[in-house]
Biopython code that builds the backbone (N, CA, C, O; Angstrom):
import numpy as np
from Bio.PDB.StructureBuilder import StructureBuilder

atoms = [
    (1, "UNK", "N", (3.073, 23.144, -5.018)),
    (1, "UNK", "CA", (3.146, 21.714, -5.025)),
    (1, "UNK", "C", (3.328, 21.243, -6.464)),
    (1, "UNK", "O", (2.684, 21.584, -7.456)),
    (2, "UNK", "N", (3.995, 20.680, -6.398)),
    (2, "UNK", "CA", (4.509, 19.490, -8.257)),
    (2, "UNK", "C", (3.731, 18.007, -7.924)),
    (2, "UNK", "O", (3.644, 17.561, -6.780)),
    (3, "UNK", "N", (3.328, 17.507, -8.812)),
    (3, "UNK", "CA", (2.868, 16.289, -9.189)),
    (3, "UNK", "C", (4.429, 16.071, -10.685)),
    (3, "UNK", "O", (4.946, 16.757, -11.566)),
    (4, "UNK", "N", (4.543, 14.783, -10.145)),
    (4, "UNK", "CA", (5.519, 13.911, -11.416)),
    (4, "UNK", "C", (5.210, 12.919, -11.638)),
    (4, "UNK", "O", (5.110, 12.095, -10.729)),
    (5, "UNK", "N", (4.934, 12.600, -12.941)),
    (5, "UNK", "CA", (4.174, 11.355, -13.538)),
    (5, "UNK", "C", (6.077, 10.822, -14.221)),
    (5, "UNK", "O", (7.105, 11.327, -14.671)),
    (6, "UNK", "N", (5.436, 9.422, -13.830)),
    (6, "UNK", "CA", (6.953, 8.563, -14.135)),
    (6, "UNK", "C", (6.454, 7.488, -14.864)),
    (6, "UNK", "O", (5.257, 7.209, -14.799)),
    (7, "UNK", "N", (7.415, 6.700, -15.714)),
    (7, "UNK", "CA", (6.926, 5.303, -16.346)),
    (7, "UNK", "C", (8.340, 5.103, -17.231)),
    (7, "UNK", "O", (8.928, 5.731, -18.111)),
    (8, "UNK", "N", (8.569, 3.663, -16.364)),
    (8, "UNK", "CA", (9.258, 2.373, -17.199)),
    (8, "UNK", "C", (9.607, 2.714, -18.621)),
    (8, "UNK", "O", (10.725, 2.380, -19.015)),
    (9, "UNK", "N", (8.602, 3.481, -19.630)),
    (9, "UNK", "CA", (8.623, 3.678, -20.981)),
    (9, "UNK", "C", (9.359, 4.978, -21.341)),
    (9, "UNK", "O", (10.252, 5.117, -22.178)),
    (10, "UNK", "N", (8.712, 6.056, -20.409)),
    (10, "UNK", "CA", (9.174, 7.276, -21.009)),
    (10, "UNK", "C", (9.836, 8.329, -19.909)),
    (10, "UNK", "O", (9.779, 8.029, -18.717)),
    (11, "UNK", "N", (10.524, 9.684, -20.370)),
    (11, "UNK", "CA", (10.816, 10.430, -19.285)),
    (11, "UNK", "C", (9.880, 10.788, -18.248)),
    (11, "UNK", "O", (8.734, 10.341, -18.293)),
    (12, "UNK", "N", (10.250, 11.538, -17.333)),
    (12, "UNK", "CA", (9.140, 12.097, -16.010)),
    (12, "UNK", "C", (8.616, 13.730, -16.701)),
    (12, "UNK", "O", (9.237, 14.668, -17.202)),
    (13, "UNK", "N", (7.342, 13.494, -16.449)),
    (13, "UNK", "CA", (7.077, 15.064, -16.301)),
    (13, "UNK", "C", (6.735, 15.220, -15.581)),
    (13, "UNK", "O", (6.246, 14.374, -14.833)),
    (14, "UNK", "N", (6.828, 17.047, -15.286)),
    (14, "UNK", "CA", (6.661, 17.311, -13.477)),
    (14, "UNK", "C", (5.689, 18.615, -14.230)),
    (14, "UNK", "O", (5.822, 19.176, -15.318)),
    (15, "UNK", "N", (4.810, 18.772, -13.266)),
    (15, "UNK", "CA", (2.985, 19.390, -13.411)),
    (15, "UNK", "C", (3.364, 20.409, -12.305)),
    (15, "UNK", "O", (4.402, 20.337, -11.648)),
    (16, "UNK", "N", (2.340, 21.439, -12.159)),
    (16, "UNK", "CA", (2.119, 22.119, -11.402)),
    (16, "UNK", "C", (0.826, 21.741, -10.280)),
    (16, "UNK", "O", (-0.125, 21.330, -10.945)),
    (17, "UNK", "N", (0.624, 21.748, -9.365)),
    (17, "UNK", "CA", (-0.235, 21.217, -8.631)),
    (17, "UNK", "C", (-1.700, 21.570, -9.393)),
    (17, "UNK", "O", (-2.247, 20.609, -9.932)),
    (18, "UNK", "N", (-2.253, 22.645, -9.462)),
    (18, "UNK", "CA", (-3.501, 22.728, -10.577)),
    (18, "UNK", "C", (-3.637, 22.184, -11.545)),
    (18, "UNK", "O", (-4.594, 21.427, -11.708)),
    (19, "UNK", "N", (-2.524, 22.450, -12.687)),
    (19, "UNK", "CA", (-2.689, 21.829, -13.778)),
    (19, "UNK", "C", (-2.922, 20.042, -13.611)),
    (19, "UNK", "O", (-3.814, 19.338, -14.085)),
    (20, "UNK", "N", (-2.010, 19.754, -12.942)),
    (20, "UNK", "CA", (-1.722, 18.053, -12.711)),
    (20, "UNK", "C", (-3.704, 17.548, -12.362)),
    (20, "UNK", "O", (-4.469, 16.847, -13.025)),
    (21, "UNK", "N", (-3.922, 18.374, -10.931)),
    (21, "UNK", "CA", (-5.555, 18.158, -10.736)),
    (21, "UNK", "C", (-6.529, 18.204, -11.827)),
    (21, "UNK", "O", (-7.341, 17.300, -12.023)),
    (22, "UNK", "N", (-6.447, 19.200, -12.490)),
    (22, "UNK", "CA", (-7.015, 19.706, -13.313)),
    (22, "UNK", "C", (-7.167, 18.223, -14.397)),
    (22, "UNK", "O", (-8.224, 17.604, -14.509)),
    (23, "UNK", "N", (-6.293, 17.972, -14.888)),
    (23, "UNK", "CA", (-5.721, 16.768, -15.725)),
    (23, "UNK", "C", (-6.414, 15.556, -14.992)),
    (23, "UNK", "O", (-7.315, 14.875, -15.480)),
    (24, "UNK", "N", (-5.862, 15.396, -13.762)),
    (24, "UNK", "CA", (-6.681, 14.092, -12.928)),
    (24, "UNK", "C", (-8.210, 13.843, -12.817)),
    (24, "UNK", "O", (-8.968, 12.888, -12.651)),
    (25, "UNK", "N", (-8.287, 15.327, -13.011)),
    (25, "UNK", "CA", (-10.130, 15.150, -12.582)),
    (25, "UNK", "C", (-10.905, 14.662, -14.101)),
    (25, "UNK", "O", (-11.673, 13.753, -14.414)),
    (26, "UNK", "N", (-10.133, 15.989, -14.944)),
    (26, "UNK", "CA", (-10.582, 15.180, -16.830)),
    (26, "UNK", "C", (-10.682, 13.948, -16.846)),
    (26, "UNK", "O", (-11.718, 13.480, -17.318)),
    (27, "UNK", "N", (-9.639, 13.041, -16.338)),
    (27, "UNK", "CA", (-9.573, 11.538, -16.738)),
    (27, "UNK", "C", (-10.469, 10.754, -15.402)),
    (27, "UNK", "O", (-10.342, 9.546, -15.202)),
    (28, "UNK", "N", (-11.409, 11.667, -14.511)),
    (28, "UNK", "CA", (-12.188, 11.043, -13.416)),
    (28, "UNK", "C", (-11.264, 10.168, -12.310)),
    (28, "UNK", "O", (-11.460, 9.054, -11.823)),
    (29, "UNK", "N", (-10.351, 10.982, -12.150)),
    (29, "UNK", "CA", (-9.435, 10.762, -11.139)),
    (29, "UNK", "C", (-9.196, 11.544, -9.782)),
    (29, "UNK", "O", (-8.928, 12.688, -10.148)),
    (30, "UNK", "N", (-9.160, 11.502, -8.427)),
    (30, "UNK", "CA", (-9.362, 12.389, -7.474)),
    (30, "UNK", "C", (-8.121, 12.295, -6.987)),
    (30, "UNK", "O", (-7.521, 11.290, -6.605)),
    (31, "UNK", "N", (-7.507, 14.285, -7.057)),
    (31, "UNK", "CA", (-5.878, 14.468, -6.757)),
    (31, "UNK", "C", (-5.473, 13.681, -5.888)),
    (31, "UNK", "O", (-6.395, 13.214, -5.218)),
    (32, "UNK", "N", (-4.043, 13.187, -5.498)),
    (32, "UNK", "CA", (-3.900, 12.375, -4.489)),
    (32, "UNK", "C", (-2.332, 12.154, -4.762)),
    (32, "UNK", "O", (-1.691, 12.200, -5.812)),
    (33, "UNK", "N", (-1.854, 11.835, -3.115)),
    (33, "UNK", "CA", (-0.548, 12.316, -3.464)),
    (33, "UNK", "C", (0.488, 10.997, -4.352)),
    (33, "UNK", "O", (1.601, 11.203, -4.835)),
    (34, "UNK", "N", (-0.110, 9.951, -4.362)),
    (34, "UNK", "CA", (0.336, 9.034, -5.137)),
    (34, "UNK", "C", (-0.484, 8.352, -6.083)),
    (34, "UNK", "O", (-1.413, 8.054, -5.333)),
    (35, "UNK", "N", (-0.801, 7.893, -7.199)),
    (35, "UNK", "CA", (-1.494, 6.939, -8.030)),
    (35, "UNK", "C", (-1.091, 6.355, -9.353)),
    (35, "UNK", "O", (0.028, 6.684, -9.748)),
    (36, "UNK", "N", (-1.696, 5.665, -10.001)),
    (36, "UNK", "CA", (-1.132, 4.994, -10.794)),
    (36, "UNK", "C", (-2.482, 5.021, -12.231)),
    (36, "UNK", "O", (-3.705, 5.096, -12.115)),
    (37, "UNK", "N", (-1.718, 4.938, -13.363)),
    (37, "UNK", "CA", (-2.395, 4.374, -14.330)),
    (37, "UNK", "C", (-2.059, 2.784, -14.776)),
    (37, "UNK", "O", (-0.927, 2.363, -15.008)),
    (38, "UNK", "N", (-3.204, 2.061, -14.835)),
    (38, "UNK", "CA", (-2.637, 1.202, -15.479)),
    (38, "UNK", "C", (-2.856, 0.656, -17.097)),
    (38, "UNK", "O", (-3.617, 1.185, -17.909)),
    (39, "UNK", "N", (-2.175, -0.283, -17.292)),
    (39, "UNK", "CA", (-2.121, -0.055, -18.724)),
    (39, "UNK", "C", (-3.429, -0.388, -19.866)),
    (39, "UNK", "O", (-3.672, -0.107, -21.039)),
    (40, "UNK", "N", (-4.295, -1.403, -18.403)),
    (40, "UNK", "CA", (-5.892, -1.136, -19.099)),
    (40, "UNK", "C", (-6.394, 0.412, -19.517)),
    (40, "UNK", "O", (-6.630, 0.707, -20.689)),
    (41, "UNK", "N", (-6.545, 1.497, -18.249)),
    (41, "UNK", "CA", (-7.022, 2.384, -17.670)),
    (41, "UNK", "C", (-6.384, 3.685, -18.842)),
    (41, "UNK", "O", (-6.733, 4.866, -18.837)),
    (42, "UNK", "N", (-5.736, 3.266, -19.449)),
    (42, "UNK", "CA", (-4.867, 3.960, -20.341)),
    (42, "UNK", "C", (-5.460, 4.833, -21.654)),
    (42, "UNK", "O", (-5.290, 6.038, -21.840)),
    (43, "UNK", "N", (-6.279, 3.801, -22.601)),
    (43, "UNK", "CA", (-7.233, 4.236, -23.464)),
    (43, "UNK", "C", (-8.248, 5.123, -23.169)),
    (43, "UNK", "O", (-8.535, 5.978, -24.006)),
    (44, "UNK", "N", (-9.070, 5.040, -21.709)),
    (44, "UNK", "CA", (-10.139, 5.774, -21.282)),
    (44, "UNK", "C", (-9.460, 7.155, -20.811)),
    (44, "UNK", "O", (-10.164, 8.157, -20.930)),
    (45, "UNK", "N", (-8.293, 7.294, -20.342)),
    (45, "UNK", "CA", (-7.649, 8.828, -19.965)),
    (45, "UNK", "C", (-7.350, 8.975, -21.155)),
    (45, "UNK", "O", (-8.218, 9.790, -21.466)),
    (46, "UNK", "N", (-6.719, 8.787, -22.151)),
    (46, "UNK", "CA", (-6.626, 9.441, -23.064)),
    (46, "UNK", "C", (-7.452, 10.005, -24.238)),
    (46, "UNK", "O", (-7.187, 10.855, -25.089)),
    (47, "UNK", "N", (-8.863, 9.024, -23.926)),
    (47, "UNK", "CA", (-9.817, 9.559, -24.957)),
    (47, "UNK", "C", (-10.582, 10.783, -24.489)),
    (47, "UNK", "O", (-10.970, 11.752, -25.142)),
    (48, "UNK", "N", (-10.748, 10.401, -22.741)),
    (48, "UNK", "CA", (-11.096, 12.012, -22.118)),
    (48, "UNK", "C", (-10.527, 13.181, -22.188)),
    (48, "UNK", "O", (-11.185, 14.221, -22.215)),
    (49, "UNK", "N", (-8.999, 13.135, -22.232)),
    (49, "UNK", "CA", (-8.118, 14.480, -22.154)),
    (49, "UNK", "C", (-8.581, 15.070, -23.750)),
    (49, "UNK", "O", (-8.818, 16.218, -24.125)),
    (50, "UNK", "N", (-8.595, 13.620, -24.569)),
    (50, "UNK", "CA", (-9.045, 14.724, -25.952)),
    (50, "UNK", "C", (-10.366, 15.494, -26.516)),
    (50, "UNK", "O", (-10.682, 16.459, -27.212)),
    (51, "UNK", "N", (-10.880, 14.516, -25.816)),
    (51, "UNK", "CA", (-12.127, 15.255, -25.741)),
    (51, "UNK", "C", (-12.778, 16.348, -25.070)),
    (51, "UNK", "O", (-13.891, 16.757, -25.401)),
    (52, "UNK", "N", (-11.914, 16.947, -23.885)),
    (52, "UNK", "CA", (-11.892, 17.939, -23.089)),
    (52, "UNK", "C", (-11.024, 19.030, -24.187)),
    (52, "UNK", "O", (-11.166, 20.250, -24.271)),
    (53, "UNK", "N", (-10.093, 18.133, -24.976)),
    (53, "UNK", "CA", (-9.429, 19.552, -25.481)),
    (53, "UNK", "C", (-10.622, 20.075, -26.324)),
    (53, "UNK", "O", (-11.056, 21.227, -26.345)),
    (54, "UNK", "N", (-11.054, 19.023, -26.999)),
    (54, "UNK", "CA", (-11.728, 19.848, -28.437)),
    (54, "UNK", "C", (-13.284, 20.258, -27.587)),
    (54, "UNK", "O", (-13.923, 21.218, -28.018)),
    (55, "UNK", "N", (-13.656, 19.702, -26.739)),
    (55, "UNK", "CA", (-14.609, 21.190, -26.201)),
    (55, "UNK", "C", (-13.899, 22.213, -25.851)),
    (55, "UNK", "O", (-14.428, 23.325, -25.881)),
    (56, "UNK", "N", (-12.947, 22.107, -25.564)),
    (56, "UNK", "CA", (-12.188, 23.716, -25.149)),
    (56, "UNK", "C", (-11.808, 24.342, -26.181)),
    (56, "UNK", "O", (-11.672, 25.565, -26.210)),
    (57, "UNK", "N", (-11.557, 23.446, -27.302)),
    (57, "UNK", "CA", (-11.560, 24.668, -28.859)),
    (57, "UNK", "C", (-12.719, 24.543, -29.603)),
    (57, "UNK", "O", (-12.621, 24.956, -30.759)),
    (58, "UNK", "N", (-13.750, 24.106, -29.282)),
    (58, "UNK", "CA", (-14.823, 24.479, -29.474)),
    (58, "UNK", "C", (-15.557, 25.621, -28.664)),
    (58, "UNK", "O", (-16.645, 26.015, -29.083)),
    (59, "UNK", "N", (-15.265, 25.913, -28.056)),
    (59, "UNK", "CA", (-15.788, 27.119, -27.001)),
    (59, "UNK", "C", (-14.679, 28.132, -27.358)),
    (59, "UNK", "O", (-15.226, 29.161, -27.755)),
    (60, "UNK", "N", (-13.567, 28.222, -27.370)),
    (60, "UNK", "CA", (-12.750, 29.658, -27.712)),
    (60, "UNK", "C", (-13.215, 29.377, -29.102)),
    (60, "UNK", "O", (-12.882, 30.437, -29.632)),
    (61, "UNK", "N", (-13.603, 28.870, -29.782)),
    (61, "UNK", "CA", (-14.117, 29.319, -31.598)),
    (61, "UNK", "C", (-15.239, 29.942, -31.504)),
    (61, "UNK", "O", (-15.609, 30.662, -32.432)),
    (62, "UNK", "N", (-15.915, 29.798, -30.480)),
    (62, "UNK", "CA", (-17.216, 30.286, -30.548)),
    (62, "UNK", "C", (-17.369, 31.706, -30.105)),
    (62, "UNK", "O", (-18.195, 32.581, -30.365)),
    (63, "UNK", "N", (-16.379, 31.655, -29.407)),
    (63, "UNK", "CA", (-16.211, 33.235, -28.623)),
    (63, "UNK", "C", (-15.081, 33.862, -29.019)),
    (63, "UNK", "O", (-14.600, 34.668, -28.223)),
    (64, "UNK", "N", (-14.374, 33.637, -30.375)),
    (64, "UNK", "CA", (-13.024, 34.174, -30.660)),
    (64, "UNK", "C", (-13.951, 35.389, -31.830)),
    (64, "UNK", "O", (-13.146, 35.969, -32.559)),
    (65, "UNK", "N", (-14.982, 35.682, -32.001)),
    (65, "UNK", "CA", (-15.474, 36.984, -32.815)),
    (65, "UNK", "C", (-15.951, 37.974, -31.761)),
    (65, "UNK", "O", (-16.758, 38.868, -32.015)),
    (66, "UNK", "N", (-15.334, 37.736, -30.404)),
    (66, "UNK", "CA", (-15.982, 38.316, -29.299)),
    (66, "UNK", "C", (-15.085, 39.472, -29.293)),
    (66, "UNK", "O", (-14.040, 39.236, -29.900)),
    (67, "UNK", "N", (-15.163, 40.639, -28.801)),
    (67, "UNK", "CA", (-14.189, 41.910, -28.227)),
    (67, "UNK", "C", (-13.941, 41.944, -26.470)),
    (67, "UNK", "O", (-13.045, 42.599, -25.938)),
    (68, "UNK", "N", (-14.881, 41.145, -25.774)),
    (68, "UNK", "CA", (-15.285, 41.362, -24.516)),
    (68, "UNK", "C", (-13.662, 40.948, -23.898)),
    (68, "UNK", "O", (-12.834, 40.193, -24.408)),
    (69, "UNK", "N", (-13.590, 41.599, -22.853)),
    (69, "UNK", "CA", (-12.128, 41.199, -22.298)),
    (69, "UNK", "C", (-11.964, 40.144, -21.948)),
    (69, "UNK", "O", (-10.832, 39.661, -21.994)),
    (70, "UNK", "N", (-12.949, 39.489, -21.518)),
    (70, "UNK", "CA", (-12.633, 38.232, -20.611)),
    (70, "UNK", "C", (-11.513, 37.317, -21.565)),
    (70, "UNK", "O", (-10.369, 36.867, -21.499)),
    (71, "UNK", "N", (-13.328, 37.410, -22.995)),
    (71, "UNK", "CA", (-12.471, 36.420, -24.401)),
    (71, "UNK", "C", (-11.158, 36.888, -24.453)),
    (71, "UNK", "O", (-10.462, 36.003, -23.955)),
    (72, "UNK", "N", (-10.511, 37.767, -24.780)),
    (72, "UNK", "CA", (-9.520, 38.135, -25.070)),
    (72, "UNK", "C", (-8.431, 37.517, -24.404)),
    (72, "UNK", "O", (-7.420, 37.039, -24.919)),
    (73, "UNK", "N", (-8.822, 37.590, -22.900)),
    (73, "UNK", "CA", (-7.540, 37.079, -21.918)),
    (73, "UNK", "C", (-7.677, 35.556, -22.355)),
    (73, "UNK", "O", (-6.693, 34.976, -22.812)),
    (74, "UNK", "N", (-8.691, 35.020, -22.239)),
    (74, "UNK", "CA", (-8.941, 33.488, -22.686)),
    (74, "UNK", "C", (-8.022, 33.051, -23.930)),
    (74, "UNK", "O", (-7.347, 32.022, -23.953)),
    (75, "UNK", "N", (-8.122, 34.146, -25.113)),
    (75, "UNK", "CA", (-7.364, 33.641, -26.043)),
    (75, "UNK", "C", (-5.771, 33.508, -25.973)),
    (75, "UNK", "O", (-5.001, 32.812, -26.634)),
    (76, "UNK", "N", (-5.494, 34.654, -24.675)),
    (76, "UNK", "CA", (-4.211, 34.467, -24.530)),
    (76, "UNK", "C", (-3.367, 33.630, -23.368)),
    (76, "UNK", "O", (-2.164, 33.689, -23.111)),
    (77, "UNK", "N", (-4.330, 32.896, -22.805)),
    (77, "UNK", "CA", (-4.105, 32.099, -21.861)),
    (77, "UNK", "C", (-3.333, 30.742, -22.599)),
    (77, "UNK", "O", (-3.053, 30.835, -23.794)),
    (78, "UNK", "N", (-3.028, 29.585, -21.909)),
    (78, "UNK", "CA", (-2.683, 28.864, -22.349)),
    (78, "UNK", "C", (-3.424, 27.548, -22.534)),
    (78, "UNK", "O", (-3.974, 27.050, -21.551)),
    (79, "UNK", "N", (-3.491, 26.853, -23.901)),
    (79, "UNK", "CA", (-5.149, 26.187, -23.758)),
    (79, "UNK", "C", (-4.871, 24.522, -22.854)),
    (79, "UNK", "O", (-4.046, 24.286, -21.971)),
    (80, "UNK", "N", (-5.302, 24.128, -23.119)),
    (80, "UNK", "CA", (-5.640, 22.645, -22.242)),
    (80, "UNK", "C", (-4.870, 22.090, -23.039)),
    (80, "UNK", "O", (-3.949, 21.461, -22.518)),
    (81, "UNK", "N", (-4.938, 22.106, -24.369)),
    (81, "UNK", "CA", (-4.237, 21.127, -25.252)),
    (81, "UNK", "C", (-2.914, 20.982, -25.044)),
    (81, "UNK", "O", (-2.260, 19.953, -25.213)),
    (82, "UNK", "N", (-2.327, 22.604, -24.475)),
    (82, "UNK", "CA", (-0.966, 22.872, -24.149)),
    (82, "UNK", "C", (-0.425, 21.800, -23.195)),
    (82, "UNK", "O", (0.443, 20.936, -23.318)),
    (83, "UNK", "N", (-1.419, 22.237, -21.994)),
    (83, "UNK", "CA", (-0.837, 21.721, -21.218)),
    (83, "UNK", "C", (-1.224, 19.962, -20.729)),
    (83, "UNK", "O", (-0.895, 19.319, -19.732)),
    (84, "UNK", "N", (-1.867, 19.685, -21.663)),
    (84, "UNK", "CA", (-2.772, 18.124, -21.010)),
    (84, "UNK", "C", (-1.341, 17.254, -22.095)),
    (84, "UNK", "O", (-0.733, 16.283, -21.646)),
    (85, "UNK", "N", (-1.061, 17.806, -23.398)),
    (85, "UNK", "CA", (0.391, 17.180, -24.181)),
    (85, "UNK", "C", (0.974, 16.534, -23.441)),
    (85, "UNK", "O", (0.337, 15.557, -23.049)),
    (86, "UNK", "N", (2.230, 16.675, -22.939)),
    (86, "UNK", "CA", (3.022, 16.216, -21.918)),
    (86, "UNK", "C", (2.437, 14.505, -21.370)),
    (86, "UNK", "O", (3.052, 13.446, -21.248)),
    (87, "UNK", "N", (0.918, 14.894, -21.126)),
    (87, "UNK", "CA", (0.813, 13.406, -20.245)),
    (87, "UNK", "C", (-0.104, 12.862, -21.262)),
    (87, "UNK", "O", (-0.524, 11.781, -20.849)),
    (88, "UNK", "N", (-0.683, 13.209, -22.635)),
    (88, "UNK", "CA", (-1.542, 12.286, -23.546)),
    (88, "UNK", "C", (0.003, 11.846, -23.999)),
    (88, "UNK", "O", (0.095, 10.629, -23.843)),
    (89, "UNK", "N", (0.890, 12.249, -24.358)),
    (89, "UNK", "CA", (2.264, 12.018, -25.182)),
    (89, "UNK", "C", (2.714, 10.408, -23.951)),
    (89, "UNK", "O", (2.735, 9.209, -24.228)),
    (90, "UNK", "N", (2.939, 10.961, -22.934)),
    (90, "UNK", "CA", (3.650, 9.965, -21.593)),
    (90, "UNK", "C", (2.755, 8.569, -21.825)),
    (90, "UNK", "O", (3.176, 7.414, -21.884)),
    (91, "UNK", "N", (1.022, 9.186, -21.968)),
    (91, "UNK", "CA", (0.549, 7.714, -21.372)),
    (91, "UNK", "C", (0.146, 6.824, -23.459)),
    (91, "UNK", "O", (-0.491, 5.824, -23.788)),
    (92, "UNK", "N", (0.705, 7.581, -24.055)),
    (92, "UNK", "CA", (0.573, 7.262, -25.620)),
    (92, "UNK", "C", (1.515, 6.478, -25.455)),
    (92, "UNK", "O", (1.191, 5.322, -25.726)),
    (93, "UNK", "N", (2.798, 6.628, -25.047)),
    (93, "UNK", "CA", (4.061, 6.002, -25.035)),
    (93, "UNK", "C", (3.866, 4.631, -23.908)),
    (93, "UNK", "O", (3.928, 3.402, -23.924)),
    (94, "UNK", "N", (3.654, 5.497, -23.174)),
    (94, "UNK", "CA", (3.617, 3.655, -22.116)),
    (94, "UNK", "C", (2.445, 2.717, -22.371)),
    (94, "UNK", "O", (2.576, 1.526, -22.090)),
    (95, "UNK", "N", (1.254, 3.198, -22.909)),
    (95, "UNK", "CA", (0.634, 2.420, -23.569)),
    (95, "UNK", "C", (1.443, 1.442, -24.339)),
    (95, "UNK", "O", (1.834, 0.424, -23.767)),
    (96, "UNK", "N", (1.713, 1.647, -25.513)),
    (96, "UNK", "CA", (2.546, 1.232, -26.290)),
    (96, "UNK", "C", (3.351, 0.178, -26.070)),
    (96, "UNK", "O", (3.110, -0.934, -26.540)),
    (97, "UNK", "N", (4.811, 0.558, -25.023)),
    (97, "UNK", "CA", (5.280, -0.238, -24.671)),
    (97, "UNK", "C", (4.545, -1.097, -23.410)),
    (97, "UNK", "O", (5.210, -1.992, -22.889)),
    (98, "UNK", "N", (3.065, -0.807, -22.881)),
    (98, "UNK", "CA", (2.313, -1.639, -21.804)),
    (98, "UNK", "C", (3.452, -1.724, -20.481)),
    (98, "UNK", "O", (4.089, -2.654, -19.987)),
    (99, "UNK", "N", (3.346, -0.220, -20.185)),
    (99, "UNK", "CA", (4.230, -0.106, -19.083)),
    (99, "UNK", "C", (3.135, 0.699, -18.064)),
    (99, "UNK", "O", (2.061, 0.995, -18.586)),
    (100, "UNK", "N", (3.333, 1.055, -16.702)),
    (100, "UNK", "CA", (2.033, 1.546, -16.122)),
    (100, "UNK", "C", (2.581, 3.233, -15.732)),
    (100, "UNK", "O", (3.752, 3.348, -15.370)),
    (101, "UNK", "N", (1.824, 4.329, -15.808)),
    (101, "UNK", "CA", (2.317, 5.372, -15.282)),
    (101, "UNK", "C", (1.951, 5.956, -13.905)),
    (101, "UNK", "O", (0.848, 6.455, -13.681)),
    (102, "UNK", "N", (2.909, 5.869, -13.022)),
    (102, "UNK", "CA", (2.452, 6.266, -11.880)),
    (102, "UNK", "C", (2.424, 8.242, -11.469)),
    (102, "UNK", "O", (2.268, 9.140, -12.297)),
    (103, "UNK", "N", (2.568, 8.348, -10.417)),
    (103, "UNK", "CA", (2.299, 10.248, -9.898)),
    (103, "UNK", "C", (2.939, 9.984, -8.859)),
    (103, "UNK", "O", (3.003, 8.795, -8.549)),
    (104, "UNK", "N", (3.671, 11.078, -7.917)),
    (104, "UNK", "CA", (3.638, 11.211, -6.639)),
    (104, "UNK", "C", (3.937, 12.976, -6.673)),
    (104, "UNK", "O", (4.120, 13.779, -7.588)),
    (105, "UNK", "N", (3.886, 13.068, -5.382)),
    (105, "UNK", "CA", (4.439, 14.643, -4.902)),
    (105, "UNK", "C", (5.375, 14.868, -4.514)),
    (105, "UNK", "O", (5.653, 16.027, -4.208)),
]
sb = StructureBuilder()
sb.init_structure("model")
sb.init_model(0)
sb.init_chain("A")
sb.init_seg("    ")
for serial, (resi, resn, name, xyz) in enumerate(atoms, 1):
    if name == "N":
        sb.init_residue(resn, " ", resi, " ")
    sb.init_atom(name, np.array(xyz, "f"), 0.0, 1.0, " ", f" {name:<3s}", serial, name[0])
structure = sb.get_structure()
């Protein structure tokens, strides 16, 4: 399943069904096959996604002197920051121009 976030301001990005959830739930949002940001609602998702990143590089710093495999795969995974970009960038932009970003499937 794809989730695609669209907006008036900027191009579409298209998510992978986890990642997209994953992203929705950070900003206290419950998956769903259509929704919307609006351009109030805008500041509060974006201060959560960043703040989810930097606990997440706060936790691989803490465990990056580790040997244990798990860490290892962790470091080579791809981090949140990677993938949460795309939609802090989308809703930075429609902020901006005070345009609203919607989702569907």
């Amino acid at each position: 399943m794809l989730y695609e976030f669209k907006s008036k301001a900027t191009g579409n990005v298209v998510m992978t069904g986890p990642v997209a959830e994953r992203l929705l739930g950070i900003v206290g949002r419950e998956p769903a096959a259509k929704g919307i940001f609006t351009v109030e609602q805008m500041p509060e998702a974006i201060a959560a996604l960043k703040a989810a990143i930097e606990r997440e590089a706060a936790e691989r710093s803490d465990t990056a002197d580790s040997d244990d495999e798990h860490t290892l795969e962790a470091a080579r995974s791809v981090s949140l920051r990677q993938r949460a970009w795309p939609l802090i960038d989308m809703l930075s932009t429609a902020l901006a121009a005070k345009q609203p970003v919607t989702w569907g499937l």
